[in-house]
C-alpha positions, 0 to 999 in steps of 0.5 A: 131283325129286331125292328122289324119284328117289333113293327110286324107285330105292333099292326097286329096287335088287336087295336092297331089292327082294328083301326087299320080295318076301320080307316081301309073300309072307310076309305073304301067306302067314302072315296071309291066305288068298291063299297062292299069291301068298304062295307066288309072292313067296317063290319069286320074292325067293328066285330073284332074290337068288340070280341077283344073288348070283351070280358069273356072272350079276353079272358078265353083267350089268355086264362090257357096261357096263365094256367100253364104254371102254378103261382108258387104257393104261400109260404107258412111258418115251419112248413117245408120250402118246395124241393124245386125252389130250394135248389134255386141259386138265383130268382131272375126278374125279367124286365117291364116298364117303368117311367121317370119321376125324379123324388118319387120312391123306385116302386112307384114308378114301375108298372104294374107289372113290374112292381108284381114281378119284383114283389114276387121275387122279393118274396122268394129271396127272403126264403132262399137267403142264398141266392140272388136276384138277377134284375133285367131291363135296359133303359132310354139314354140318359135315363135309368134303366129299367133293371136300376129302377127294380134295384131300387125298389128292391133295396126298399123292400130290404135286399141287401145291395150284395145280392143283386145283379143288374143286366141293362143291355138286352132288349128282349127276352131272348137277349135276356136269356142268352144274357142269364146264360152266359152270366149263371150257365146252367145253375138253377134259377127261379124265373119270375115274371107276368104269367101270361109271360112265362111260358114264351119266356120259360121256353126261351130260357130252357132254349138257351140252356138256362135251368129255370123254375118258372114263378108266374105272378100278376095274374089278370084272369079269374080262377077258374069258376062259373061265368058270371053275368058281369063277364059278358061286358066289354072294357079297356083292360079286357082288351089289354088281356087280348093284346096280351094274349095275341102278342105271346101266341105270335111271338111263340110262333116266332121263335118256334118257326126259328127254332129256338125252343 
């Protein structure tokens, strides 16, 4: 189930989607006789790559999603910690990506994801001297895993070894939940990842009973504000945002249609 979930999903993600329009319509077009839905793939792969390139579109389509939670706010000195943070007794940093470099430092070979998220809760364990970091992220055989490589550059940013736990078996975030779950029960936990992931991954978690405070970080929309002339341009990174945005709406509607939130 899992590969197969992973396989359905990589060809609807807008790019490989796209491409597979591009290649059936010319297909259709070049080497048989039915040119007018040879023609209507073509159209169709050309409009939508450019609609999920698009600045202003990529950023409709993930800013509802980041806005869900509120980033957790700067901390001043003398000033009170949030009542909900306080009762934190663990701050759970869910996996990413990294690559392999051997003699290159931990927080330069994760993604940019994953170093946000592990500055994040970095952050907030400096103010919560009690709990501790739950680090998760398996890894390729014969290699770091990834929760190693965030326990690394953890450790760089002055964690003391005895506060961090390390989960290198789950392979999604549902086994990340159920992991945490059997790991901390019900205890409160401040859960720290990408906020256009937090709230699939936020859902998943109160799913499996695990009493979380979602702390979004790494956000890749504006504040809300007026549209700008730039906004109108197309890039890479807005079809990134797009990918980001049509692959948390599937994969909410996956674990909703099986229940599990």
């Amino acid at each position: 189930m899992f590969w197969l979930k992973k396989f359905v999903s990589f060809w609807l993600m807008p790019l490989p989607l796209c491409l597979t329009l591009l290649t059936l319509g010319l297909i259709f077009l070049l080497l048989t006789r039915r040119t007018r839905l040879g023609r209507g793939l073509l159209i169709t792969g050309v409009v939508l790559l450019g609609l999920f390139s698009n600045k202003l579109v990529s950023t409709w389509l993930v800013r509802p999603i980041e806005a869900t939670f509120a980033a957790i706010p700067e901390f001043v000195a003398g000033a009170a910690i949030p009542a909900e943070l306080a009762r934190c007794r663990y701050v759970i940093v869910l996996g990413s990506g990294h690559h392999h470099a051997t003699g290159i430092a931990a927080n330069n070979q994760l993604s940019e994801s994953a170093l946000a998220r592990i500055t994040e809760a970095v952050r907030l364990a400096r103010i919560l001297p009690q709990a501790r970091l739950i680090l998760l992220g398996a890894g390729e055989e014969g290699y770091p895993s990834h929760a190693s490589v965030l326990e690394r550059a953890a450790l760089d940013l002055g964690v003391s070894p005895d506060r961090i736990i390390r989960i290198e078996t789950a392979r999604d975030t549902e086994d990340e939940a159920n992991a945490v779950r059997r790991l901390i029960g019900d205890a409160p936990a401040a859960l720290v990842t990408t906020a256009w992931h937090l709230p699939r991954s936020a859902a998943l978690f109160l799913g499996a009973g695990v009493d979380v405070l979602p702390c979004p970080t790494n956000f890749t929309t504006p504040p809300q504000g007026g549209v700008k002339w730039n906004e109108f341009d197309w890039d890479v990174a807005s079809l990134e945002r797009s990918t980001a945005a049509v692959r948390e709406r599937l994969g909410y509607a996956w674990v909703w249609l099986r229940r599990k939130v």
